[in-house]
N, C-alpha and C positions, 0 to 999 in steps of 0.2 A: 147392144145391137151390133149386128153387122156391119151394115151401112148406115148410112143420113137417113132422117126421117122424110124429107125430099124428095130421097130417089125411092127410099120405098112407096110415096104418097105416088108418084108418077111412074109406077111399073107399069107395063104391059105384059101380062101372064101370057097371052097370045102369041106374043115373040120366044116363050122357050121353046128350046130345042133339041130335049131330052125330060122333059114330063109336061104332064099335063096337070091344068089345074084351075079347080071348078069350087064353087060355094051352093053346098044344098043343106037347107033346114040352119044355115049358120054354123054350120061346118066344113071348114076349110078339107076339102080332097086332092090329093098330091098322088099322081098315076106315074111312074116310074119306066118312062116311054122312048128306050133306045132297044129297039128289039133285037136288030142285027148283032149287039156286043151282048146279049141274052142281059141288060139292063147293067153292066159295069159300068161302075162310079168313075165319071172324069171329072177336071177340075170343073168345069164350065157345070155338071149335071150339078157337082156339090154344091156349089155357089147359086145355081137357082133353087135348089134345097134349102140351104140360109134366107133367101131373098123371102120364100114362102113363110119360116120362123121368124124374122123379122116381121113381116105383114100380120101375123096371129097375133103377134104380143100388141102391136099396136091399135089393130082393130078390136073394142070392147066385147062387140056381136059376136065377132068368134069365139064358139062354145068349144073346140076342139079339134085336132089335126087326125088326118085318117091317112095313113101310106098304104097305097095299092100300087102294083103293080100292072102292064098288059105283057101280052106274049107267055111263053108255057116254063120262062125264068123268072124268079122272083126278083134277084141279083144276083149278080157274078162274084160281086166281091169290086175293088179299085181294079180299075183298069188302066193294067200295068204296063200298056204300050201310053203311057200317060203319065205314069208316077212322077213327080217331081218332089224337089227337097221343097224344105222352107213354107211351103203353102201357108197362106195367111187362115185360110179356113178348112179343121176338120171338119169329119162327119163327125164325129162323137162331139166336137163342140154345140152344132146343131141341134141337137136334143137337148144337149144340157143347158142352152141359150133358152129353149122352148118353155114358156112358163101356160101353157093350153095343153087338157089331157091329149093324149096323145094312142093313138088307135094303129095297129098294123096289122094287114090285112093279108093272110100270107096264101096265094093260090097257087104258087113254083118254089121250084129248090130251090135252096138260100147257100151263096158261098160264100168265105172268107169276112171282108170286111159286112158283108150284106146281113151280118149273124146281130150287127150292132141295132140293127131295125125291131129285131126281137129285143134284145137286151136292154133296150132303152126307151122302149115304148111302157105306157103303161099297161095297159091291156093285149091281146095278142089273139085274133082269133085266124086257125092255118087248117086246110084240106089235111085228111088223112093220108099215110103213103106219100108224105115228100119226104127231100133229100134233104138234110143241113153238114154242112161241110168246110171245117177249117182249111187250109192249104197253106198256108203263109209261111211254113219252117221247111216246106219244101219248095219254097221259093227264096229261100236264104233270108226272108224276112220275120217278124215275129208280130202278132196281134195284140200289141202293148193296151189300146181301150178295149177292144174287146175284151181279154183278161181280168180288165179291172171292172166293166160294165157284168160280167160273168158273173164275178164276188160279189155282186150288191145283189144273187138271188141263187145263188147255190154255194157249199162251200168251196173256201178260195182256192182248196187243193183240188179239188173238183175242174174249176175252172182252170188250173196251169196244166193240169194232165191233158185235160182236152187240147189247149192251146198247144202244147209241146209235142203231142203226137200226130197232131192234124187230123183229130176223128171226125169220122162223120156217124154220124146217127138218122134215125128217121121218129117222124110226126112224135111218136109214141114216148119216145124217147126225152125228145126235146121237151117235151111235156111234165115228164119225170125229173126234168134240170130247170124245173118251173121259167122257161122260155117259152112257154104257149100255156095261154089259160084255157082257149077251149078249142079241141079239135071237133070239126063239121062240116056236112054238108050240104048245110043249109047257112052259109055264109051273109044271106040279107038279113035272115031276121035277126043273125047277132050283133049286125052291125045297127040295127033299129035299137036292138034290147039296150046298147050300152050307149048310144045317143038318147035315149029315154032314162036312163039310170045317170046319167049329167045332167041332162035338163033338172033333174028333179033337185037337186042342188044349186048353192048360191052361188053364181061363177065369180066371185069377190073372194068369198072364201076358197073354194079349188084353188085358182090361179094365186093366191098368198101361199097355198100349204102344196103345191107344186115350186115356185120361188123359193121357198124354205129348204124344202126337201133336195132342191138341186145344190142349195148354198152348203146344207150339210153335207153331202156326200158326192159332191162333185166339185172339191177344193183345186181353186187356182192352180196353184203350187205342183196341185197332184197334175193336173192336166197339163201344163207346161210340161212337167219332167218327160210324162210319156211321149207328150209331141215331138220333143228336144231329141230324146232316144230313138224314136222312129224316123227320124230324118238323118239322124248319127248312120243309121242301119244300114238306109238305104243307100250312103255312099260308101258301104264295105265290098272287098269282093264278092264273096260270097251272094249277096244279096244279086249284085250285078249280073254274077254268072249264073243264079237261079232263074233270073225275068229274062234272059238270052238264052237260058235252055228252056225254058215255058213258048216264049215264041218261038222258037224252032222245032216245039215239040221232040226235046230227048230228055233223057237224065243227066240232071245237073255233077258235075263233076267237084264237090268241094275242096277246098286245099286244107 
């Protein structure tokens, strides 16, 4: 866990201040609700992300986590007037902390870090005609989880090309890089189909063979290293003169 079992028993979901978050049918729903930054990850949104995966695992009743978005961005990616070293909590630990199936809901373009919502979800259903878009290496940084969350569903060379050149693709595509399982536009009923397709299972079983599954291929060791390297990154020039040519909107000058 994130935190004490305490402070999760006495949250108040009401007091966040960048998502929302509701319980229907015994599924915990997480709305991704900072509109004005088109939904960029800051440290405070991460942390009530964790607060939410802490609250799953603890609560038996919860049958499963759904990430939705509001506004016409799904996510931006970290937000990099924000980035700080050291952070006690990633995004990609959040997922792999999460032992409840896990549901992404995808109805805006997804950038940078926001690509880890697909890749670490278990199921994925997204509108046709969006945007998915690395950015990180022309922001002097590199998408260390995402690369790695990449390789656990397309090949690994697959996933560094994409990392390394900053592609973007759209719906069809992502689909084809088994990042979306099913594109629609009928977005409720899939969301009924695959909360009916969990129910009908032991949630004893799931959440053992979700804990299993995170222990084999989301090894300590490996997450550490990428954390340690993404925080190394972030205090190189480069990196620095990437996020100060990003907010001043020009082309980064590399040395």
């Amino acid at each position: 866990m994130f935190f004490k079992e305490e402070y999760i028993e006495n949250y108040d979901f009401s007091l966040n201040k960048f998502t929302l978050v509701n319980i229907t049918d015994n599924f915990l729903e997480i709305t991704l609700n900072r509109n004005e930054k088109k939904n960029a990850l800051s440290t405070e949104m991460i942390k009530e992300l964790a607060v939410c995966s802490d609250y799953a695992n603890t609560k038996k009743e919860i049958r499963g986590v759904i990430y939705k978005s509001s506004g016409d961005t799904f996510c931006a990616g970290l937000d990099l007037k924000n980035l700080k070293t050291n952070e006690d909590i990633f995004l990609g630990d959040v997922f792999n902390k999460l032992e409840k199936p896990k549901l992404a809901v995808i109805e805006g373009n997804v950038y940078g870090g926001g690509l880890l919502f697909l890749s670490c979800s278990d199921f994925i259903i997204a509108k046709k005609d969006l945007i998915f878009s690395l950015t990180e290496t022309k922001r002097g940084l590199f998408p260390y989880q995402i690369m790695h969350s990449f390789s656990m569903v397309m090949p690994p060379k697959i996933a560094l090309k994409l990392c390394v050149h900053a592609s973007t693709f759209n719906s069809e595509e992502a689909k084809k890089y088994n990042l979306i399982d099913i594109i629609t536009d009928d977005i409720e009923l899939q969301i009924r189909e695959w909360k009916n397709s969990i129910n009908q299972g032991s949630p004893n079983a799931i959440n053992s063979g979700i804990k299993v599954f995170n222990k084999l291929y989301h090894n300590k060791d490996t997450i550490a290293y990428l954390n340690k390297e993404l925080d190394l990154l972030k205090e190189s020039d480069d990196a620095k003169e990437g996020i100060k040519a990003f907010i001043e909107k020009r082309d980064p000058k590399w040395k």
